[in-house]
SELORO-117732 format. One line per field, with one value per residue: residue number from 1; chain; x, y, z of N, C-alpha, C in turn. Coordinates in pm, 1 decimal. Layout:
N
seq: (NUM;...)
mol: (A;...)
neast: (X;...)
nnorth: (Y;...)
nup: (Z;...)
caeast: (X;...)
canorth: (Y;...)
caup: (Z;...)
ceast: (X;...)
cnorth: (Y;...)
cup: (Z;...)
This chain:
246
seq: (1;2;3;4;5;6;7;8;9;10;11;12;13;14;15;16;17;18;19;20;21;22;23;24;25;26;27;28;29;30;31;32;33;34;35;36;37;38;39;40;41;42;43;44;45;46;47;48;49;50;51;52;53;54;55;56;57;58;59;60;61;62;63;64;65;66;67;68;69;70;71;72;73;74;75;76;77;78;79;80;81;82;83;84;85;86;87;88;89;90;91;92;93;94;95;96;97;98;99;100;101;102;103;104;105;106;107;108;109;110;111;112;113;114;115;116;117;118;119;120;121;122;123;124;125;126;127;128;129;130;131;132;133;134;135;136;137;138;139;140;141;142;143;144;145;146;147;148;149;150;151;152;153;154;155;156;157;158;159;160;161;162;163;164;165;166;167;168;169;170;171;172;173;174;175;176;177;178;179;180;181;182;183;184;185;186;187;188;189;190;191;192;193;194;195;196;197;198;199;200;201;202;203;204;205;206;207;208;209;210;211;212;213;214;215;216;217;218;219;220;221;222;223;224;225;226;227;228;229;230;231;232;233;234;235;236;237;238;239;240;241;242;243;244;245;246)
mol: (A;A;A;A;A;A;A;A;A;A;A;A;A;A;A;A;A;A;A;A;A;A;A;A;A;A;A;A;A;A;A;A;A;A;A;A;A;A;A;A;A;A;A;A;A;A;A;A;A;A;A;A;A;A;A;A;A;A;A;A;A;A;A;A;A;A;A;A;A;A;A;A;A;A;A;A;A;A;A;A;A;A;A;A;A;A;A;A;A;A;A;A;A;A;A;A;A;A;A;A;A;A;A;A;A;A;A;A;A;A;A;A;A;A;A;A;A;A;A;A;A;A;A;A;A;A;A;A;A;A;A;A;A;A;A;A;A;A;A;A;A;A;A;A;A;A;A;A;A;A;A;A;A;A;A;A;A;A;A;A;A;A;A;A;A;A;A;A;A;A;A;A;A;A;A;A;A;A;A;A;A;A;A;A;A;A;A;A;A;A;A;A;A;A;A;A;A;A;A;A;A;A;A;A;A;A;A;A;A;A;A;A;A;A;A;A;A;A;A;A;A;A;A;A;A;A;A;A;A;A;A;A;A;A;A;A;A;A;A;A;A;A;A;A;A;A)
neast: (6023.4;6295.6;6588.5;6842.0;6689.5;6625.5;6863.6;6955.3;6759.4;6820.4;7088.7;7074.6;6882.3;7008.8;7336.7;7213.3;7062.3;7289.2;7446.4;7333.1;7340.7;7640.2;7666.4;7549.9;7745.1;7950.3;7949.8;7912.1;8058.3;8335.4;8652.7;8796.8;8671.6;8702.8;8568.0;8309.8;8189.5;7930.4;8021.0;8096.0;8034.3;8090.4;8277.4;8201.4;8031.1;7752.8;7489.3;7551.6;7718.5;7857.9;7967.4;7760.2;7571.9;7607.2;7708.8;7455.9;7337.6;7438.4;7337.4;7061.2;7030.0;7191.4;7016.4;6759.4;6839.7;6769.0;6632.4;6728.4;6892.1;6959.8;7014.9;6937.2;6832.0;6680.5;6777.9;7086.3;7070.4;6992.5;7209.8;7414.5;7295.7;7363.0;7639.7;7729.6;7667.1;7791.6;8013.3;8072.7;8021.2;8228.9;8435.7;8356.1;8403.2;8700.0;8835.6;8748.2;8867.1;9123.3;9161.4;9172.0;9403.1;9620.1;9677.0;9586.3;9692.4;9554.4;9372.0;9056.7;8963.7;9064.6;9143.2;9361.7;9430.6;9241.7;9227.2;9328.9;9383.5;9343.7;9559.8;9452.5;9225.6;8999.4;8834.1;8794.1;8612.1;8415.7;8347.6;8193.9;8012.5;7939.9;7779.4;7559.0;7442.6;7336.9;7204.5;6956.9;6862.3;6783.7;6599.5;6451.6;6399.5;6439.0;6136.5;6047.7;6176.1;6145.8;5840.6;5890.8;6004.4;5812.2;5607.1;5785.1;5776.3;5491.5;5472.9;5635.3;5735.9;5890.2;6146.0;6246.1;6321.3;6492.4;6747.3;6746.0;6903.2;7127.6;7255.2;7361.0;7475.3;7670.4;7801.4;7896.6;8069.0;8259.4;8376.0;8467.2;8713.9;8862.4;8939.2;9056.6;9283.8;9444.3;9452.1;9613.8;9873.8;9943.1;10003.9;10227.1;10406.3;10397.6;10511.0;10349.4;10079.0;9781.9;9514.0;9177.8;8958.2;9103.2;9184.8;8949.0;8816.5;9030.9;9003.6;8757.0;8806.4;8984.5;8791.7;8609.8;8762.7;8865.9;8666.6;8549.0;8328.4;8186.2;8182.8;7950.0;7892.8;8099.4;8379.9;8653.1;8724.0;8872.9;9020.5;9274.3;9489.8;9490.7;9717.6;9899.9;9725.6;9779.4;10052.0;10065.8;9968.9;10126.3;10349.4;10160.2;10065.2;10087.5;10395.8;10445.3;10600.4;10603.7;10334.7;10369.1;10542.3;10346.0)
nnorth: (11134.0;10952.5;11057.6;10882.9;10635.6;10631.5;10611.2;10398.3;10199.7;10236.2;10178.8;9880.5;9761.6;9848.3;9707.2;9477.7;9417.6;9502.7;9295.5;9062.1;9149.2;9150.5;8888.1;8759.6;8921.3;8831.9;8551.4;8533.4;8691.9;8787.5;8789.4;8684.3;8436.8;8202.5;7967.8;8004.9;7938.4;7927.0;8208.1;8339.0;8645.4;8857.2;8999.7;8958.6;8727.8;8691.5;8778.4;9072.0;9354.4;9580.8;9867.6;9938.6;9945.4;10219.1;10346.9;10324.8;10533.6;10776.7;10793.5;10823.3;11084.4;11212.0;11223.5;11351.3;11604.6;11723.7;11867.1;12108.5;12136.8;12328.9;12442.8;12514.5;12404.4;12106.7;11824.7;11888.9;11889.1;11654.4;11472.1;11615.9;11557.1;11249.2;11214.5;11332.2;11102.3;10890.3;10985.9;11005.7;10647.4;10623.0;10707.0;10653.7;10328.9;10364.6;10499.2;10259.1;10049.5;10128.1;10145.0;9914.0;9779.8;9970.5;9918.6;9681.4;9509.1;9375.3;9331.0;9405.0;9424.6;9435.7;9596.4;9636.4;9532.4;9722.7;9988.2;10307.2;10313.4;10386.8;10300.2;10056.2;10040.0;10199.7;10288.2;10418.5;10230.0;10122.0;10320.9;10393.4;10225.7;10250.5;10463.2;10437.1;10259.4;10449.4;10556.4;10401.8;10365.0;10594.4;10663.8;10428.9;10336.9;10484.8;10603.8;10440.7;10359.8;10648.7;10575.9;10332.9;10423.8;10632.9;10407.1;10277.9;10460.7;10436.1;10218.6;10123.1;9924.2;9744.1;9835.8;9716.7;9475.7;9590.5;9631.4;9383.7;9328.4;9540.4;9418.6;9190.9;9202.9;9359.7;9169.6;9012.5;9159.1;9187.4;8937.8;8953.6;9141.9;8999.3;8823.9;8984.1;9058.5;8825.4;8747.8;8965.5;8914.3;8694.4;8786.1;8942.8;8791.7;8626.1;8862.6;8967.6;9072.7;9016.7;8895.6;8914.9;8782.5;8646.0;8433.5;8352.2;8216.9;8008.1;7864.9;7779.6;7638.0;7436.7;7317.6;7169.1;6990.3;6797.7;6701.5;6772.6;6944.3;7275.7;7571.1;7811.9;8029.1;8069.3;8132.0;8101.3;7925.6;7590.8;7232.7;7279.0;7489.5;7802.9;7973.3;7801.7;7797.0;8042.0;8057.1;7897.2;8051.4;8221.5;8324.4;8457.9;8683.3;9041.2;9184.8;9325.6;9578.7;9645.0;9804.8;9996.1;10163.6;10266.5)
nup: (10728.0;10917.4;10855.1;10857.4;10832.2;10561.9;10442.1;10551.4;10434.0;10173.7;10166.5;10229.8;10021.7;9775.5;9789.7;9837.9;9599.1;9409.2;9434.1;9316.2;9093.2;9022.5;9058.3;8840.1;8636.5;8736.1;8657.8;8382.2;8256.6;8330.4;8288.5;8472.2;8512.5;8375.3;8340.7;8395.2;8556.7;8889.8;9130.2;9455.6;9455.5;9626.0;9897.7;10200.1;10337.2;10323.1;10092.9;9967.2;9870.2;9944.5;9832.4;9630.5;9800.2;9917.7;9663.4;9528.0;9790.4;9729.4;9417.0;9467.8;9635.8;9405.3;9174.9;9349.0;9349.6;9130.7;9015.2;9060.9;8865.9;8634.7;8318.8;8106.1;7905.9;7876.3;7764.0;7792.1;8106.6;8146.7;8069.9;8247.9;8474.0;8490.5;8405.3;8618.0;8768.0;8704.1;8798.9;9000.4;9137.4;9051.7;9161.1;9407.4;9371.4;9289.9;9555.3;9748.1;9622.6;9579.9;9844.5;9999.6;9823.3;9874.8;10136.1;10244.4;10052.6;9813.2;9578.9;9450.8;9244.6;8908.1;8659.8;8507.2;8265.6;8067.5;7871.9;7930.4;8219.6;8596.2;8755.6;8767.9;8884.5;8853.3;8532.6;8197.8;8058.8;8254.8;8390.3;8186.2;8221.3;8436.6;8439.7;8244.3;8446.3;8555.5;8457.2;8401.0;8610.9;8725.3;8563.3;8488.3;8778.1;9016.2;9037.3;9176.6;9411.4;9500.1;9549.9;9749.6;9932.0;10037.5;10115.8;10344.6;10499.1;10616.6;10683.5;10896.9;11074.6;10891.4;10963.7;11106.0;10969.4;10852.1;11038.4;11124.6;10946.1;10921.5;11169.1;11103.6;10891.9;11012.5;11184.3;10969.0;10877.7;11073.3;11061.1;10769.4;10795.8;10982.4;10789.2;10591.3;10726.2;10732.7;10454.3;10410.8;10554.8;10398.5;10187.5;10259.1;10326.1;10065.6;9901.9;9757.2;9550.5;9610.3;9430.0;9416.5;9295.1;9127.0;9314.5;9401.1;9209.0;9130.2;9350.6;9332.7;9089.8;9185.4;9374.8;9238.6;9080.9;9212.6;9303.9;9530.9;9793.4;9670.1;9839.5;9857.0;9996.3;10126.1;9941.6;9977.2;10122.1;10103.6;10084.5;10091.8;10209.7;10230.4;10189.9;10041.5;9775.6;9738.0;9681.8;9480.0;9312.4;9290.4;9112.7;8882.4;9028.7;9098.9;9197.4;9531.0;9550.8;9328.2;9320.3;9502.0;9373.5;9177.8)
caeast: (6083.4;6422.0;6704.7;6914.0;6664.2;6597.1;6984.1;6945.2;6678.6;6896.2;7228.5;6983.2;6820.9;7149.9;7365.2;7150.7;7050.8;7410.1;7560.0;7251.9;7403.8;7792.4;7688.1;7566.7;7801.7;8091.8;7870.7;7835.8;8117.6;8408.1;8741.6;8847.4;8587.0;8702.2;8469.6;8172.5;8091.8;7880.9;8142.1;8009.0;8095.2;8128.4;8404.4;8163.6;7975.7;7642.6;7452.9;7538.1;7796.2;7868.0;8042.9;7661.0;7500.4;7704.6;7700.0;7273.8;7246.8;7488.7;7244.7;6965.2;7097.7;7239.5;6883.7;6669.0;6854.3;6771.0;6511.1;6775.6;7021.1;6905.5;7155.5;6840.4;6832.6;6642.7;6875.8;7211.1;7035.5;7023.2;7367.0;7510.1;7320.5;7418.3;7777.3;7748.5;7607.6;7899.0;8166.2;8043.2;8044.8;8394.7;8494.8;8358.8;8498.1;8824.6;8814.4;8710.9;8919.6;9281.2;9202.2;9240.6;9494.3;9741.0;9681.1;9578.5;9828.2;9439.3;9309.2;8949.1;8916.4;9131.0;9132.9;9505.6;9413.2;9172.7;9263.3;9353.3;9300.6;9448.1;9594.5;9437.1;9138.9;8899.6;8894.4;8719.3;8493.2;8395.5;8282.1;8084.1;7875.1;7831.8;7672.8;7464.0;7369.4;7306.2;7061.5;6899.0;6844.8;6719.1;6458.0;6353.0;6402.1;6386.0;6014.2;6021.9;6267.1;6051.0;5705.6;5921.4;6038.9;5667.5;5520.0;5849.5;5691.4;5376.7;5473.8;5748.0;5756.3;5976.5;6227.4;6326.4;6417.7;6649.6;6804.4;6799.0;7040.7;7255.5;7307.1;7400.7;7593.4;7799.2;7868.6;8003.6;8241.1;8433.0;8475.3;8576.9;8809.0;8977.0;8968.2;9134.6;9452.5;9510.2;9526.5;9711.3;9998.5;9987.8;10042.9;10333.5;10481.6;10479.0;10545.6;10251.7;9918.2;9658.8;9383.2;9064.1;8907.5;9156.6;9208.2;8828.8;8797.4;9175.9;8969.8;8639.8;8815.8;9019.1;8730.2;8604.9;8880.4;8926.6;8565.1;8488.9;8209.6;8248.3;8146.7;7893.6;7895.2;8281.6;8404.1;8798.4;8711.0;8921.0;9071.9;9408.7;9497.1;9496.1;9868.6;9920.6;9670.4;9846.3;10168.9;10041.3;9942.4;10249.3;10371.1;10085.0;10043.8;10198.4;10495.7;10400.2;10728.4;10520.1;10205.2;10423.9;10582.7;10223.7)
canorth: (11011.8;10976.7;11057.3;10773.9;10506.7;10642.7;10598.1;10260.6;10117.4;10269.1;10077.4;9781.3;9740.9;9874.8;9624.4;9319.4;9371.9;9478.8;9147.9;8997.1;9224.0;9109.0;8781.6;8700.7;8967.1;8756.2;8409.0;8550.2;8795.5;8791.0;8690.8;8591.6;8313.3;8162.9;7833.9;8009.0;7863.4;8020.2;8236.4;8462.9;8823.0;8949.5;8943.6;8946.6;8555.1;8741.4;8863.6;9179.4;9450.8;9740.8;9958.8;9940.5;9991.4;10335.2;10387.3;10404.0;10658.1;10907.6;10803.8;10859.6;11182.5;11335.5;11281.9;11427.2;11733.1;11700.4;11982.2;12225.5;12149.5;12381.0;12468.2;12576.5;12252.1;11951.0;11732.5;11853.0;11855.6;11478.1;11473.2;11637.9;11456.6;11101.2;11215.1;11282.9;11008.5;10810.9;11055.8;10992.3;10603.5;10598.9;10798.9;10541.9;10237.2;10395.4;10482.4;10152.2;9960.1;10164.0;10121.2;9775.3;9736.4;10041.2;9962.3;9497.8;9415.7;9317.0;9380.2;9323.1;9369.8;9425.7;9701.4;9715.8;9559.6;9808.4;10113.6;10399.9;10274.0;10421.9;10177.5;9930.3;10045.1;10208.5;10277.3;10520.2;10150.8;10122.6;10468.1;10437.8;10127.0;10327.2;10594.6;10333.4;10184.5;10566.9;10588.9;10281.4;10383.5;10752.0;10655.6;10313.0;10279.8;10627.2;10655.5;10328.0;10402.9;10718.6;10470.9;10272.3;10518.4;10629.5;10286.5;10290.6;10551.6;10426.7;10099.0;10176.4;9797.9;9691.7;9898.2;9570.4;9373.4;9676.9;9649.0;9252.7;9303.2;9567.6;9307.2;9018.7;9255.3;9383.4;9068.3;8985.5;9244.2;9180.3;8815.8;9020.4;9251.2;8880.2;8753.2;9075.1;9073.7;8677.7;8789.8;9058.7;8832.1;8603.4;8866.8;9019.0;8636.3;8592.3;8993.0;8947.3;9182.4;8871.4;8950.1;8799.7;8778.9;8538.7;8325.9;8239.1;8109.2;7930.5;7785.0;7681.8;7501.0;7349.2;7198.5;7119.7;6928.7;6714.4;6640.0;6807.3;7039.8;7402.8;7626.2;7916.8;8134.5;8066.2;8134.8;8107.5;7785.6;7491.9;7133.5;7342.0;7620.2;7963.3;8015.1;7686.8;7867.8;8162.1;7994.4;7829.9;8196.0;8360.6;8390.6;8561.9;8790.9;9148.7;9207.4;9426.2;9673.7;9755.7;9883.6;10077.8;10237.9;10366.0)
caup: (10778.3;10963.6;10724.2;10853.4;10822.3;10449.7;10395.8;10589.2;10331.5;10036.3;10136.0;10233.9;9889.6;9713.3;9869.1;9761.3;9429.9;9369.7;9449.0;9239.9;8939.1;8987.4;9023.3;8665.3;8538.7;8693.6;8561.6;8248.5;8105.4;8387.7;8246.4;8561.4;8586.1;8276.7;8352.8;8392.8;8760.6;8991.9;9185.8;9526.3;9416.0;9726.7;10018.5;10285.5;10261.9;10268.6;9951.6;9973.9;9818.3;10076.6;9749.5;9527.4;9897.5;9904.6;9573.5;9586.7;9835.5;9609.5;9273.9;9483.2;9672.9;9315.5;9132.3;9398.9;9307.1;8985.0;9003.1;9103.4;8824.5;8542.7;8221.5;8000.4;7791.0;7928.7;7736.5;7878.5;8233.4;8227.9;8073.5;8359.6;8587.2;8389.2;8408.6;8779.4;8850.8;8655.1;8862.5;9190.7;9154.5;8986.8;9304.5;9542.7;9352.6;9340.1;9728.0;9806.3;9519.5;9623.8;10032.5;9977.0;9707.8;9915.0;10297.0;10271.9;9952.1;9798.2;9444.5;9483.0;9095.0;8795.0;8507.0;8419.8;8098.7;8022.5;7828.8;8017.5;8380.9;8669.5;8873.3;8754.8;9012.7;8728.1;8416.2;8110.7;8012.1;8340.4;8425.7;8103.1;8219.1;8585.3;8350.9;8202.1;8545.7;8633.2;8366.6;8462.0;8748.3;8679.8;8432.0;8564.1;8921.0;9098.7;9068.9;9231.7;9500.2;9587.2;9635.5;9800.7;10110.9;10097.6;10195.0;10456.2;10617.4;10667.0;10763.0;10973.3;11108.3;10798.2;10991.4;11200.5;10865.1;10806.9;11170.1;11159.5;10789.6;10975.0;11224.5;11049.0;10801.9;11147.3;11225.9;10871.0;10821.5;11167.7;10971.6;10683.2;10859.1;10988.4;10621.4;10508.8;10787.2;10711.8;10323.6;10416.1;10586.4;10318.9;10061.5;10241.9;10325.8;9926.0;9862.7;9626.2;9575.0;9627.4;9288.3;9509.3;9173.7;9075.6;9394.1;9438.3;9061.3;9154.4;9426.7;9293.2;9015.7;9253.7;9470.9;9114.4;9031.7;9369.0;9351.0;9663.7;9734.4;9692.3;9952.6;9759.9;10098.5;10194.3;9861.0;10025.1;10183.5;10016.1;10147.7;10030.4;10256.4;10174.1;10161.9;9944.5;9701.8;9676.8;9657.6;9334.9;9194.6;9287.9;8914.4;8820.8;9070.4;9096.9;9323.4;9642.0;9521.1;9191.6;9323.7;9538.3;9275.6;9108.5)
ceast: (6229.2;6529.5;6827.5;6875.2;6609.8;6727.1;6968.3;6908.6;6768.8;7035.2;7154.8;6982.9;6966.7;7262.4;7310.7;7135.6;7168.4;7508.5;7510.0;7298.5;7565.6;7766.9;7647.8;7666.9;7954.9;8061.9;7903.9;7969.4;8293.8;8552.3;8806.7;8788.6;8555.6;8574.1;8302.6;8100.8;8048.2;7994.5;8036.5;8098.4;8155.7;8221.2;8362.5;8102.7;7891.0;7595.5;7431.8;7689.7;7803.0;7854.8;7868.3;7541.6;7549.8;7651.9;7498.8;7204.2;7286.0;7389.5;7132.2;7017.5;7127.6;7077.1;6774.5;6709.1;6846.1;6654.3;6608.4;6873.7;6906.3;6968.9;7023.0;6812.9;6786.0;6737.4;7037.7;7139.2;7069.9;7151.6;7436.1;7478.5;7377.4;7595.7;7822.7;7725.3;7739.6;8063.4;8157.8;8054.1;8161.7;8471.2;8467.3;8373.9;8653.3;8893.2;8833.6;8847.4;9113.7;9317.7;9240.1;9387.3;9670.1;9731.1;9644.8;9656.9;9651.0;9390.9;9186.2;8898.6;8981.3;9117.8;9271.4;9537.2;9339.0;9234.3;9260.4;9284.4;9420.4;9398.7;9546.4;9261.4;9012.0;8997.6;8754.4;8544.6;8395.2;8329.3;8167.2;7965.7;7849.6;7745.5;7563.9;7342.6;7281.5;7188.2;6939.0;6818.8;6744.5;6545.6;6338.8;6320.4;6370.2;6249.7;5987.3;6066.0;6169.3;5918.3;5753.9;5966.1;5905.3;5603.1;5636.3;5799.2;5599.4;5358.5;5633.0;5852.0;5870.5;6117.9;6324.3;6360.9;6555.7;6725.2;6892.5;6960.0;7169.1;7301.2;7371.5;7530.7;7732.9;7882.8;8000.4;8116.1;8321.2;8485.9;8541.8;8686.9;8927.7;9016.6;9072.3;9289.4;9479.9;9560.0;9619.8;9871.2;10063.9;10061.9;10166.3;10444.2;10499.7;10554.8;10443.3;10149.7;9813.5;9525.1;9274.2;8985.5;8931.4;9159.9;9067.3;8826.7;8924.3;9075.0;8880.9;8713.2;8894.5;8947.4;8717.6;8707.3;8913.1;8776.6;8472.4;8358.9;8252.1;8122.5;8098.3;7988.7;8047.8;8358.0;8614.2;8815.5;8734.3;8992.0;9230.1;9413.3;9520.6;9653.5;9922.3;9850.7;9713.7;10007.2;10127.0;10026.9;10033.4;10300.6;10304.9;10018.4;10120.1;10243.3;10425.9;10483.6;10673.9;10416.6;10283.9;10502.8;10480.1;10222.7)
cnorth: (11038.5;10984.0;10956.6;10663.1;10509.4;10555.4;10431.4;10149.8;10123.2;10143.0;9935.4;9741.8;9739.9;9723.5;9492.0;9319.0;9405.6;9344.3;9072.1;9010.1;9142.4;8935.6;8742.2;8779.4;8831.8;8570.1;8392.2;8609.5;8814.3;8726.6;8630.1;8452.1;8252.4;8009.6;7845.8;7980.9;7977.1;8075.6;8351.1;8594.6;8899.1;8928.4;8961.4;8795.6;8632.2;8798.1;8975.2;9226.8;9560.4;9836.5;9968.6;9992.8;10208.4;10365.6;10424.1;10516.4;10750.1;10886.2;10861.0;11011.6;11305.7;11334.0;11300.0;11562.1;11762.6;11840.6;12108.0;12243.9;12289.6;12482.4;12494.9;12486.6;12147.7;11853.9;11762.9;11890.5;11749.3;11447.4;11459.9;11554.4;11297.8;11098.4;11220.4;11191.0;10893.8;10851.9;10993.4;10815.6;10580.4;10624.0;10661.2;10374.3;10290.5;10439.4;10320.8;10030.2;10000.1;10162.7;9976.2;9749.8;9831.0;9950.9;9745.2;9449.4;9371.7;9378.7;9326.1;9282.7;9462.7;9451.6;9712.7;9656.5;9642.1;9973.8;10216.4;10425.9;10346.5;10310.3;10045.6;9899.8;10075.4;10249.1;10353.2;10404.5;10151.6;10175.1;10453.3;10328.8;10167.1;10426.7;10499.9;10313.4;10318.7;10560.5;10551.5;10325.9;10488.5;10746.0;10549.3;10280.0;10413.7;10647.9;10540.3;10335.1;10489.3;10651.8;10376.1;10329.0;10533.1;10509.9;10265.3;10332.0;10521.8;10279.5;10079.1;10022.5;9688.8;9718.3;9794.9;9528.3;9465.3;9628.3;9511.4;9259.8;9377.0;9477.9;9218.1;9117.2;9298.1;9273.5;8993.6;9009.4;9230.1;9081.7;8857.5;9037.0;9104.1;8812.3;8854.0;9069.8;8937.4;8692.6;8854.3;9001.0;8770.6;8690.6;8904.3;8937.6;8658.9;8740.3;9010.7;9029.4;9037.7;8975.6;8836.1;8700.9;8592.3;8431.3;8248.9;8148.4;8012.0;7801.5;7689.1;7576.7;7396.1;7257.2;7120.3;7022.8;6833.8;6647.7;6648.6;6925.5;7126.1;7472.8;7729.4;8046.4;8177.0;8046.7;8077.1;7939.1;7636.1;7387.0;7175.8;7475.9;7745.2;7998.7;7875.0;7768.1;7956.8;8161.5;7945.3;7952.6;8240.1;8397.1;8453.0;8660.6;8944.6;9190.1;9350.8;9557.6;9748.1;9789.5;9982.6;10222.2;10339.1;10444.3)
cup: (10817.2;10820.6;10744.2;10837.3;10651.3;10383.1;10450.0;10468.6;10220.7;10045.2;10118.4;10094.6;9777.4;9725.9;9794.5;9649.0;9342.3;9401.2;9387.8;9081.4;8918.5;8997.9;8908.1;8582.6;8548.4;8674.8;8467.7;8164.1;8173.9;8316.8;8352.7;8640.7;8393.3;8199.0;8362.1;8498.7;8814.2;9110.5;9308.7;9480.7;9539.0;9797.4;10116.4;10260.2;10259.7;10146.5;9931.8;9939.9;9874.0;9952.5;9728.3;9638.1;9915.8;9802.9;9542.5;9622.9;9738.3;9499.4;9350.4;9555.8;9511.4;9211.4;9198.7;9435.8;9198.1;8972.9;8997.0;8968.6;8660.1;8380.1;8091.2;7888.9;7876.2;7927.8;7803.3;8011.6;8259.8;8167.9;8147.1;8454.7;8575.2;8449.9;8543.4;8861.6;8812.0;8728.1;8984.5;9207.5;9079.6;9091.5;9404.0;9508.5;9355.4;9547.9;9775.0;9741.3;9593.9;9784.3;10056.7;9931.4;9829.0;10092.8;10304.7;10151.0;9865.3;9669.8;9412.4;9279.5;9011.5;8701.4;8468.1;8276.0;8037.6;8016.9;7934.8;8150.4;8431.1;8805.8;8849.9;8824.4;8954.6;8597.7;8333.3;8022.7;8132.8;8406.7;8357.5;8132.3;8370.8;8514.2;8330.6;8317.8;8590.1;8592.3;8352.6;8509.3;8766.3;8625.8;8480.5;8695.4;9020.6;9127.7;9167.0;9384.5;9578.9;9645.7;9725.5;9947.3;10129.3;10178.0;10322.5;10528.8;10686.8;10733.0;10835.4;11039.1;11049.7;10878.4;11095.6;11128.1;10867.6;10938.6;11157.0;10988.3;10844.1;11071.1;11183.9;10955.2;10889.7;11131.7;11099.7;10873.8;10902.8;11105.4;10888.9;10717.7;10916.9;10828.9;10583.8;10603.2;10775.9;10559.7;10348.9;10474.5;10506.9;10199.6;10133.4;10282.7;10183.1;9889.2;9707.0;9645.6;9497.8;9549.5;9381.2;9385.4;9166.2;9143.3;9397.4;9291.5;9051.3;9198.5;9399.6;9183.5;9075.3;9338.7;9332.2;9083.1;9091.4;9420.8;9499.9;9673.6;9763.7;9788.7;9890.2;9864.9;10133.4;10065.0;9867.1;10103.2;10098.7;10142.2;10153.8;10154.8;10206.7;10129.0;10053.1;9794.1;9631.0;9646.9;9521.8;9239.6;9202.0;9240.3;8838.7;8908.9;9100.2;9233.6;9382.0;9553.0;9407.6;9240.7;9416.9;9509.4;9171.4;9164.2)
């Protein structure tokens, strides 16, 4: 089968059931969603997570070399692969987490309370629940994954859902890409690094609060403007001049 429409399905699948995962984690355990409300995880409106789309192909990619790795011990085999699998998405949240934070003023999410983080971007807890997810993944889902390209193959037809998701996902991210240079103004109007985290849970309790309805998909979408918003956070957010200084 084509090796780009393998990678296709992988971000595909990846992608969705990673935005399925951050949304009960940030439901459920998030301190920045102190209320518990349904919050969208993502910064595209669609239900989808580019980073967990990414992050996929590498899990799938580093254990279908899993045959090759061979250290004469079964048990540290899956070690290493465990640990690579925990390196490689630490790598592409940090990538993703510091292109924001250095180059849009934007902190999509927030470890600088967590023990020995760098930057604030990951962190040594962090890593250890991508290991986790690795393991997950490895044990429970891989065999699944592989029956799952097989029937790709043979029904090749699916290959339009994939097409119609990169489509719609295109179209997202140019909205993104405008979402991110309007933050990016606002942040360097206050001289602030805008925590997204923080502003959507600002926001939802603010429709909350005003009795208005909140917007799931348009998580940024308030009767309040965006720069009013972040004018209200601007005491708890960190000056541009210090992340500069990391």
């Amino acid at each position: 089968m084509n090796v780009f429409l393998v990678f296709a399905f992988l971000f595909f699948i990846g992608s969705t059931f990673g935005w399925v995962l951050e949304l009960f984690y940030r439901r459920f355990f998030s301190r920045n969603n102190p209320d518990r409300k349904w919050i969208n995880p993502g910064f595209c409106t669609g239900p989808y997570l580019p980073l967990y789309g990414t992050g996929l192909c590498f899990l799938f990619m580093i254990a279908s070399v899993q045959r090759y790795i061979n250290f004469g011990n079964y048990y540290v085999n899956i070690a290493f692969l465990l640990v690579s699998m925990a390196a490689a998405m630490t790598v592409i949240e940090y990538i993703a987490g510091i292109m924001m934070l250095k180059n849009s003023h934007i902190r999509l999410w927030d470890y600088s309370q967590e023990w020995a983080n760098i930057q604030g971007v990951i962190c040594p807890k962090f890593s250890f629940y991508w290991g986790i997810l690795g393991a997950v993944y490895y044990f429970f889902i891989h065999p699944y994954i592989i029956d799952a390209l097989y029937w790709l193959a043979e029904n090749l037809a699916f290959s339009f859902v994939i097409g119609m998701f990169f489509g719609v996902f295109i179209i997202d991210a140019v909205n993104s890409t405008q979402l991110i240079a309007k933050l990016k103004k606002l942040s360097d109007e206050y001289e602030v690094v805008v925590r997204y985290e923080e502003l959507k849970s600002h926001i939802r309790s603010f429709q909350d609060k005003q009795k208005s309805k909140y917007n799931f998909f348009r998580p940024l979408y308030s009767e309040l403007s965006l720069s009013e918003h972040i004018r209200d956070l601007k005491q708890s957010f960190e000056k541009i001049g210090d992340i500069v200084k990391k």
